[in-house]
C-alpha positions as CSV (number, residue, x, y, z in Angstrom):
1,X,119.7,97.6,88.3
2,X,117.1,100.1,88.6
3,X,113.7,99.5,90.4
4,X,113.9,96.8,92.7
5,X,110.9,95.4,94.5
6,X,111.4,93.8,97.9
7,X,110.0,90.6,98.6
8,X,110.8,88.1,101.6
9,X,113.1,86.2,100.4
10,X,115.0,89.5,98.7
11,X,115.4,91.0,102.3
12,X,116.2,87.9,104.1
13,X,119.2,87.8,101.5
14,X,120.3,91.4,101.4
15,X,120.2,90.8,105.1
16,X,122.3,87.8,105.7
17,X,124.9,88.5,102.6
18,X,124.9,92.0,102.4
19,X,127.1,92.4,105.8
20,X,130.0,95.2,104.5
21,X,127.0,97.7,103.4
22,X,125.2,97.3,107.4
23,X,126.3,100.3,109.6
24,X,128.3,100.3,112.4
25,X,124.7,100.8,114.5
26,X,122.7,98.3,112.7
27,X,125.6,95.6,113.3
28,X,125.5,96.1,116.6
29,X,121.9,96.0,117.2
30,X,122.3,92.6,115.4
31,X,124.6,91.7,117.5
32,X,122.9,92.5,120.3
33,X,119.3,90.8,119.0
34,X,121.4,87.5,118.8
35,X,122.6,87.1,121.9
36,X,119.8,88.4,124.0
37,X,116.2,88.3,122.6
38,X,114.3,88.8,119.1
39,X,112.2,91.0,120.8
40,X,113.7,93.9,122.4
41,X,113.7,95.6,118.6
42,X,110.7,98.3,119.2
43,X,109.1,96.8,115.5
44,X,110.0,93.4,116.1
45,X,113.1,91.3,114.3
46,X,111.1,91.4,111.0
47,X,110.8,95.0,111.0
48,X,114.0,95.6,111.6
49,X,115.1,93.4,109.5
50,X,113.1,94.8,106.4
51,X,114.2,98.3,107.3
52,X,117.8,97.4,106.9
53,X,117.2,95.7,103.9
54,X,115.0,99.0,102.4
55,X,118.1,100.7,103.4
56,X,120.9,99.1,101.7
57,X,119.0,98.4,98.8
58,X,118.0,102.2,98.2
59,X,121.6,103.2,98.6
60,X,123.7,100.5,97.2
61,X,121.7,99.0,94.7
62,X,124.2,99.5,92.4
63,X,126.7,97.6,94.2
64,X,124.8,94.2,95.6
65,X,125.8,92.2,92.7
66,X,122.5,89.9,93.5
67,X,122.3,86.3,92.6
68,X,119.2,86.7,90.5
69,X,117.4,83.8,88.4
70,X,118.2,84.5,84.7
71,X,115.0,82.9,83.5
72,X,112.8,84.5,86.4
73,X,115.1,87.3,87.7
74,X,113.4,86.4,91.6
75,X,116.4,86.1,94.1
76,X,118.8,82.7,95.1
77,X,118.9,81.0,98.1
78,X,122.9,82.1,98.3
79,X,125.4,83.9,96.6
80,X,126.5,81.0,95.0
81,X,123.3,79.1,94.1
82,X,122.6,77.6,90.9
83,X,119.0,77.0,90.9
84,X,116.4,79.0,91.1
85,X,113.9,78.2,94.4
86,X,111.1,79.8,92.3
87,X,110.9,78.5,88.9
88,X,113.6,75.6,89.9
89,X,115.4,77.0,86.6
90,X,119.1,75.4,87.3
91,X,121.8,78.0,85.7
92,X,124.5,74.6,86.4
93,X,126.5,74.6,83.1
94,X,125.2,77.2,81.3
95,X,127.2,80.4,80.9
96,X,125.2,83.7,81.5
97,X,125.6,87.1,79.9
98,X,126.3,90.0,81.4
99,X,123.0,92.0,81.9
């Protein structure tokens, strides 16, 4: 996985299933967003949320094992998801190469 371009739906998922690459900081200022207000974060959630995702993603890219379309290679819902939300390609009970 080389170049990867961030799009909305790509840092919402980095951000909710990419936990065990989040530092200790960031999990606590997560932690801290949910159980008080959205908008204490200087940025705003969004921001925040995008700059953890920019994060991760430029030092683990390697390592995210992303649950990626094989027809349009655009982002899952979940890790486990077998149809795309973009092209509604369905990956069901067809067995995928290795890329």
């Amino acid at each position: 996985m080389t170049n990867i371009t961030l799009y909305p739906e790509l840092i919402d998922y980095i951000y909710q299933f990419c936990d065990e690459f989040k530092t200790n900081d960031e999990k606590s200022a997560e932690r801290t967003i949910l159980y008080k207000s959205k908008n204490m974060i200087a940025d705003g959630y969004e921001s925040f949320k995008k700059k953890v995702a920019e994060r991760i993603c430029s030092q683990h890219k390697s390592e995210l094992g992303l649950n990626l379309c094989p027809r349009c290679n655009k982002i899952a819902r979940t890790p486990k998801a077998k149809q795309c939300r973009f092209c509604f390609y369905a990956w069901h009970n067809s067995i995928i190469e290795a890329r």
